[in-house]
C-alpha positions in Angstrom: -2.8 179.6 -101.6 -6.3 179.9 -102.0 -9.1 177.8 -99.7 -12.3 176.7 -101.7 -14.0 176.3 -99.1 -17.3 174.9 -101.1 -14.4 172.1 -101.9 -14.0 171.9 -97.9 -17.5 171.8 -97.3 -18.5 169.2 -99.9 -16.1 166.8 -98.6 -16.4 167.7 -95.3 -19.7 166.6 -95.9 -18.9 163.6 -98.1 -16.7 163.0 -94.8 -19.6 162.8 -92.4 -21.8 161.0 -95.0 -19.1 158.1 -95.4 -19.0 158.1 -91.8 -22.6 157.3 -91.1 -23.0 155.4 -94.1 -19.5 153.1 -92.5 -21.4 153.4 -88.8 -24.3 152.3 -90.6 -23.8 149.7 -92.8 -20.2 148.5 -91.6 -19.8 149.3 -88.1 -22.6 148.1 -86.6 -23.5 144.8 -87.9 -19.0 144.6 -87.5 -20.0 145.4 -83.5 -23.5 143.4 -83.4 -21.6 140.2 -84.8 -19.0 141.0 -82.4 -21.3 141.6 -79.3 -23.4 138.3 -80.5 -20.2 136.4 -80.5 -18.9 137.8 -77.1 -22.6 136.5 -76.1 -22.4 133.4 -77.3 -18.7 132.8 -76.2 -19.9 133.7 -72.6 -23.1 131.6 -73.0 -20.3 128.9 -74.0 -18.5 129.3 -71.2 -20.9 129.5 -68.8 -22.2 126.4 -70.5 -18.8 124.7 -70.0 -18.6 125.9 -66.2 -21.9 124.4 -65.6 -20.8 121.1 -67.3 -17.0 121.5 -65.6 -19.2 122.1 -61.9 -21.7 118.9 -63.1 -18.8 117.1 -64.2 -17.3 117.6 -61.1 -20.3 116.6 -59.4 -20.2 113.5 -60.9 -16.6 112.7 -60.2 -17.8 113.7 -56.5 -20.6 111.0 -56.6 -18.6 108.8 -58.4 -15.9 108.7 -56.0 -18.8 108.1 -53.0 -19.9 105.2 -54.7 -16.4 103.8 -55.3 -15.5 104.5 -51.8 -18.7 103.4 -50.7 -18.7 100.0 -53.2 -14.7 99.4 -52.0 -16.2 99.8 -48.1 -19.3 96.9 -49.5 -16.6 95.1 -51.5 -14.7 94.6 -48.0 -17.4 94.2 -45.6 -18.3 91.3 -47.9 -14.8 89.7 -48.5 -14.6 89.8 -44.4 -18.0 88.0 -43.8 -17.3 85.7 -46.4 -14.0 85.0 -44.8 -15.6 84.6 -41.6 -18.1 82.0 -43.1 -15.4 80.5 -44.8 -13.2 80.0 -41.5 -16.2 79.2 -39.6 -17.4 76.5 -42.0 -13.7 75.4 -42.3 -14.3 74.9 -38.5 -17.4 73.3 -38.7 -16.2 70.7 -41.7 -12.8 70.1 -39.2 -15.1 69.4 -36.0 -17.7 67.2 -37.9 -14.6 65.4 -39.7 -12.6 64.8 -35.6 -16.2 64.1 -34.3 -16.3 61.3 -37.2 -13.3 59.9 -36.9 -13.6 59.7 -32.8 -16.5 58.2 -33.2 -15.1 55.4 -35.7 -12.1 55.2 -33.8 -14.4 54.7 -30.5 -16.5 51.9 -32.7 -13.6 50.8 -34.1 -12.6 50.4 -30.5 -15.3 48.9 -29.3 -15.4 46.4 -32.0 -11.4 45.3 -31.2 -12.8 45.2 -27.5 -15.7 42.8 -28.0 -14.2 41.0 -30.7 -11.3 40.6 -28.5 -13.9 39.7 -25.0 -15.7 37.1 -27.3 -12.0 35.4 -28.7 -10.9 35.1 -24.9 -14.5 34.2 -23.9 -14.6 31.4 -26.6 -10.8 30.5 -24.9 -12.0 30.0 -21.6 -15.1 27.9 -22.8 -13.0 26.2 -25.1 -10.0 25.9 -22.1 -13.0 24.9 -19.2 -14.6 22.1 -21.7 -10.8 20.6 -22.4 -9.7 21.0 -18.7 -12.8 19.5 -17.2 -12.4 17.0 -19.9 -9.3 16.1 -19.3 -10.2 15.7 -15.7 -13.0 13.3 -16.4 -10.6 11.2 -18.1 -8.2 11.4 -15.5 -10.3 10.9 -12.9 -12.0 8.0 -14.7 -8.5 6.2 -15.2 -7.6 6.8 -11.3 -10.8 5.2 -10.0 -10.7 1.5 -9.7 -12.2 -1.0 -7.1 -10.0 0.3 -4.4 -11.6 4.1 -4.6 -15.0 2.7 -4.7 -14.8 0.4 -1.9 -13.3 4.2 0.5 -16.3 5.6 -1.0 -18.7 2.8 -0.3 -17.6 3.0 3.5 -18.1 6.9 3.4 -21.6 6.7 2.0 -22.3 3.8 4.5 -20.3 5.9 7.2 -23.1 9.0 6.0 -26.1 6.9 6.1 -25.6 5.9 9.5 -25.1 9.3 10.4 -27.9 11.3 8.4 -31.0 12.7 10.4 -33.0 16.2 10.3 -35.0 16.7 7.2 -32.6 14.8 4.8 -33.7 11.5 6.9 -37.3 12.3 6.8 -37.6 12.8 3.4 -35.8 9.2 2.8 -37.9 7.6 5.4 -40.8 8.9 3.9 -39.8 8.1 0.6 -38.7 4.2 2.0 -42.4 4.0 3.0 -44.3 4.7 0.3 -42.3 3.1 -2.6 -43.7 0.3 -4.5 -40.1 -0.4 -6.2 -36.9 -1.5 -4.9 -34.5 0.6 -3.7 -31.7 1.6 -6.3 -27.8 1.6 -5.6 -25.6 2.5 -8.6 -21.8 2.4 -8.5 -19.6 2.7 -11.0 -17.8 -0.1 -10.1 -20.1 -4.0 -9.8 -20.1 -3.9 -5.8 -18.9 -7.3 -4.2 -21.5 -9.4 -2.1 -20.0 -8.1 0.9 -20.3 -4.4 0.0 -23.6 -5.2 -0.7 -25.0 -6.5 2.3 -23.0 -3.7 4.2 -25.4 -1.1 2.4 -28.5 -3.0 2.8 -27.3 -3.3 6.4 -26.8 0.0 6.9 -30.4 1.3 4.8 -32.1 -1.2 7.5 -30.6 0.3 10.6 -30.7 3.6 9.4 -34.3 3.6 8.8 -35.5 0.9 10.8 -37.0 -0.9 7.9 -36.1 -3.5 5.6 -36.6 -2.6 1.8 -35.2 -4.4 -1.7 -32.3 -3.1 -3.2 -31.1 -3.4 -6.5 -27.3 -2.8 -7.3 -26.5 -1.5 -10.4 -22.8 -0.2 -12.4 -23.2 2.9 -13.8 -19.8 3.9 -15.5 -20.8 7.4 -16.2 -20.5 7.9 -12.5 -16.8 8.1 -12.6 -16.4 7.3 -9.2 -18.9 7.3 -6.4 -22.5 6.0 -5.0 -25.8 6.9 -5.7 -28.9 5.7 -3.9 -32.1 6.9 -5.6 -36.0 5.8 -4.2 -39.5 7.0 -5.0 -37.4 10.1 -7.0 -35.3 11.0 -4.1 -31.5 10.4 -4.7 -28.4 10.9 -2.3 -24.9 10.0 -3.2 -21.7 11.4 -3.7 -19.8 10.5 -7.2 -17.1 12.1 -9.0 -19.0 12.9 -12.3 -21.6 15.1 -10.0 -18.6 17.0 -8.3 -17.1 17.7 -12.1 -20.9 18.6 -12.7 -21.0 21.1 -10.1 -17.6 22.5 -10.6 -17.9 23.3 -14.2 -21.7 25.0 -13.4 -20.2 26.9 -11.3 -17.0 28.3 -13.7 -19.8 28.5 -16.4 -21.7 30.6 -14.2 -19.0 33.0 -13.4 -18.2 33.4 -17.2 -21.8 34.1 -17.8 -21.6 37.1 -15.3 -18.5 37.8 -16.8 -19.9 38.6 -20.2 -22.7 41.1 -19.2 -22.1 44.3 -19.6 -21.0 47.0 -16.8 -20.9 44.3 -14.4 -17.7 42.8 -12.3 -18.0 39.1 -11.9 -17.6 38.7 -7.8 -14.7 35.6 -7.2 -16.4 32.4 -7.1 -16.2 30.4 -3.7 -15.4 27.2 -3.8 -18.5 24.7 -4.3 -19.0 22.5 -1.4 -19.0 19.4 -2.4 -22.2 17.0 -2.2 -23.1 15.1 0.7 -24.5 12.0 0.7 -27.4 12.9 3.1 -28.7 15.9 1.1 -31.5 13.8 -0.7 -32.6 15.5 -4.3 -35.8 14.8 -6.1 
């Protein structure tokens, strides 16, 4: 078999003509498109690591802030707890302090309300009792009481000296009035002379007397002259004795004070002259 080798040239030619033409115009632009896409693919993905590493970044931050909000979130819950309970406290304290204090006026209140009932009770209790005495005492006297007490105040007269006796001398001297006896009880004639007996020896003097009955005396005998009086009567004993409960109620009632137990009032003697 025969070679042409003109035939084996020419297409050895053609060969290396479709090569470069194919490297040229096929190749090429094939293995620009190809190196532009592996470019951009690695752009791409060195885009998305950049947004995967800022992504993470954020999810980094965000977490911090949760964290850091969740650590806010229970700092506040525990101070508002703790304001809570302590204002709780505060509202219970106030509230026991209240009612203490309204039980301690209420207290008070039952206390003095309960002082003034038994305080009104004893007033009340001392007018009936003292009233009840007058009455009795008043129904017991009769002429044979007054004529005892007439000797006792003549008995006294005879006896009285010191200042008492000065004063009714002096009193006897200067008068321009009559001497006044009251009784509760009209005195008999005899009776009477016996006390204007007794006035005259007593004072060496003679002076008028007048006699007088005086129911409201209860029982007893008063001399009065120039504003002096002496006596003894029942009325000024009941007097006396119902100043002196009245007085011991009165110290009673003040406040943060103990009422010291009364003594006994002495009872008044005929020579203690009074103006």
């Amino acid at each position: 078999m025969l070679i042409d080798w003109f035939t084996v040239g020419a297409q050895a030619i053609n060969f290396l003509i479709l090569v470069w033409l194919l490297k040229r115009f096929l190749y090429r632009p094939i293995l620009d498109a190809i190196d532009a896409r592996e470019d951009r693919i690695a752009a791409e993905l060195a885009d998305a690591d950049a947004k995967r590493a800022e992504a993470r970044q954020e999810r980094e931050t965000f977490q911090q802030k949760n964290q850091a909000f969740e650590e806010q979130r229970a700092a506040l819950f525990a101070r508002a707890t703790e304001a809570a309970t302590a204002e709780r406290q505060r509202l219970l304290d106030e509230a026991r302090q209240a009612a203490d204090a309204l039980r301690v006026k209420q207290q008070n209140a039952l206390r003095q309300e309960a002082d003034q009932l038994n305080q009104a009770l004893l007033r009340r209790t001392q007018r009936e009792v003292f009233a009840i005495a007058r009455k009795t005492l008043t129904d017991l006297a009769g002429a044979s009481l007054e004529e005892r007490l007439v000797d006792v105040f003549i008995e006294r007269l005879g006896t009285m000296e010191g200042e008492a006796h000065a004063v009714i001398a002096e009193a006897l001297k200067t008068t321009t009035e009559p001497v006044r006896v009251r009784s509760a009880f009209e005195l008999p004639p005899v009776q009477r002379e016996a006390i204007q007996a007794a006035l005259n020896s007593a004072f060496e003097t003679e002076v008028p007397v007048q006699f007088d009955a005086e129911p409201d005396l209860v029982g007893g005998v008063e001399l009065t002259v120039n504003g002096q009086r002496i006596g003894w009567s029942i009325a000024d004993y009941l007097r006396s004795l119902e100043q002196g409960v009245g007085e011991l109620l009165r110290a009673k009632d003040k406040p943060g004070t103990e009422p010291e137990p009364a003594e006994p009032e002495p009872e008044p003697e005929p020579d203690a002259p009074h103006p």
